[in-house]
C-alpha positions as CSV (number, residue, x, y, z in Angstrom):
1,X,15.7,19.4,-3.2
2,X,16.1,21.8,-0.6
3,X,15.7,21.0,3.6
4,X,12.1,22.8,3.4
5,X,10.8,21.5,0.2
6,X,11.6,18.0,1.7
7,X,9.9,18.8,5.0
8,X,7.2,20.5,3.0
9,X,6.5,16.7,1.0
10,X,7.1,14.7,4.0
11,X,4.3,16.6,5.8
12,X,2.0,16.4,2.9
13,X,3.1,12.6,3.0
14,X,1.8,12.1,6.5
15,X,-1.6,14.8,6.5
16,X,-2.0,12.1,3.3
17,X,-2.0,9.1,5.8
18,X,-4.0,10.4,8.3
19,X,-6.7,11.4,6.0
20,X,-7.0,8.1,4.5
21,X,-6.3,5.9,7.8
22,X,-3.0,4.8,6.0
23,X,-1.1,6.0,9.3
24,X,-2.4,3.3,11.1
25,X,-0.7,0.7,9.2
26,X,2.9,-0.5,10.7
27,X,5.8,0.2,8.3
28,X,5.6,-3.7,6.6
29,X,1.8,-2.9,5.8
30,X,2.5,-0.1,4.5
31,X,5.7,-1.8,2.1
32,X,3.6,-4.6,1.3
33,X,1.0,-1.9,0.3
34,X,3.1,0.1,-1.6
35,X,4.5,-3.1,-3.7
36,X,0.7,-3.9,-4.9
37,X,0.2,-0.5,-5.6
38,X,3.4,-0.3,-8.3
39,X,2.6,-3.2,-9.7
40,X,-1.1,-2.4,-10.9
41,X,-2.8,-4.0,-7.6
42,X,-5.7,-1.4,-8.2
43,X,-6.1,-2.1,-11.3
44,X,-6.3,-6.1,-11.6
45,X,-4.6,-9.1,-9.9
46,X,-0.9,-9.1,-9.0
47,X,0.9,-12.7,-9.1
48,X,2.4,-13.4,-5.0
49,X,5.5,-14.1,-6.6
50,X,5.8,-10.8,-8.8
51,X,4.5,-8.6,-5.4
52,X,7.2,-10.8,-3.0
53,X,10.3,-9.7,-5.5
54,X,9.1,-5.9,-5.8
55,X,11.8,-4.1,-3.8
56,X,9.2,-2.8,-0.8
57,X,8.4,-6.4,0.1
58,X,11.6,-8.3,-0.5
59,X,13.3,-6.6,2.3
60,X,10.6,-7.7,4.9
61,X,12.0,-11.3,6.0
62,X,9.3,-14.8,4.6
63,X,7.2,-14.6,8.2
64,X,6.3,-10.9,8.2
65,X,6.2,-10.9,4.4
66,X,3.0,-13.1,5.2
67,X,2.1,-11.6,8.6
68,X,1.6,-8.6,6.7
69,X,-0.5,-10.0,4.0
70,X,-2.4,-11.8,6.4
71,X,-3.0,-8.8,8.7
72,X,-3.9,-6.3,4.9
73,X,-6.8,-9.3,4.2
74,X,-8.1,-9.2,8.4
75,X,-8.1,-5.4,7.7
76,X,-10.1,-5.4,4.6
77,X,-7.2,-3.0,2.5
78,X,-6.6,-6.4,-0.1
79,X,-8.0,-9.7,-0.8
80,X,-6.4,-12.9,-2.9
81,X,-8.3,-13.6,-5.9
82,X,-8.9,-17.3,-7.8
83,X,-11.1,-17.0,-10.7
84,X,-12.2,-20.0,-12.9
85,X,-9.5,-18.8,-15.4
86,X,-6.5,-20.1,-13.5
87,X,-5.8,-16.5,-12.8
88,X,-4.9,-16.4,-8.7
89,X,-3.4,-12.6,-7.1
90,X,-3.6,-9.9,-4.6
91,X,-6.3,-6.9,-5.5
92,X,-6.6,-3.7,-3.5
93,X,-10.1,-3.4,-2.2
94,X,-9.4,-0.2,-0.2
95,X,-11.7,2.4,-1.0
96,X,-11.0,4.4,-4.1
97,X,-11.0,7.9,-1.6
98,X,-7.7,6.5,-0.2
99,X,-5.7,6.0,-3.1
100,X,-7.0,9.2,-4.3
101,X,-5.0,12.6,-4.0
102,X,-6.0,14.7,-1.1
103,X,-8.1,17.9,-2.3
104,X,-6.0,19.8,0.4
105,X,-3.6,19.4,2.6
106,X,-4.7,20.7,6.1
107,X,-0.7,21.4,7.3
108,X,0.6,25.0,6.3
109,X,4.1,25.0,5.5
């Protein structure tokens, strides 16, 4: 990949963010974020111990790890699950528009 075809994707990357509010999310958030999102968090419940091990998360240390979950529930992005089933995990309740791809990107390149 060329210098300006890495720029160009990095820009779209961050116009991306900052349409969905995603910028405003420190780097862990955002890693924590990213691990539900691989592992079908939009989709259905993710096990704790399957999001901890997925490589985004596993290099925050245990106390951010949880910090960060912690701070993704206050900010209404995920919320833990328990149903009657047995069945307990982490669900992405962001809104659908976020994890959505952008119609257009607003930075020329």
């Amino acid at each position: 990949m060329s210098a300006r075809n890495a720029l160009s994707v990095r820009l779209l990357l961050l116009d991306f963010e900052a349409s969905t509010g995603l910028s405003e999310l420190s780097e862990g958030e955002r890693n924590v974020l990213a691990a539900l999102i691989l592992l079908g968090g939009s989709e259905g419940l993710v096990k704790p111990a399957d999001l901890r091990h997925q490589p985004p998360a596993a290099s925050l240390t245990h106390p951010t790890y949880h910090r960060m979950l912690r701070s993704l529930i206050e900010r209404g992005i995920i919320e833990y699950k328990s149903d009657v089933a047995d069945k307990r995990g982490y669900a992405i309740v962001l809104p659908s528009v976020a994890l959505q791809k952008p119609e257009k990107s607003r930075i020329a390149v």
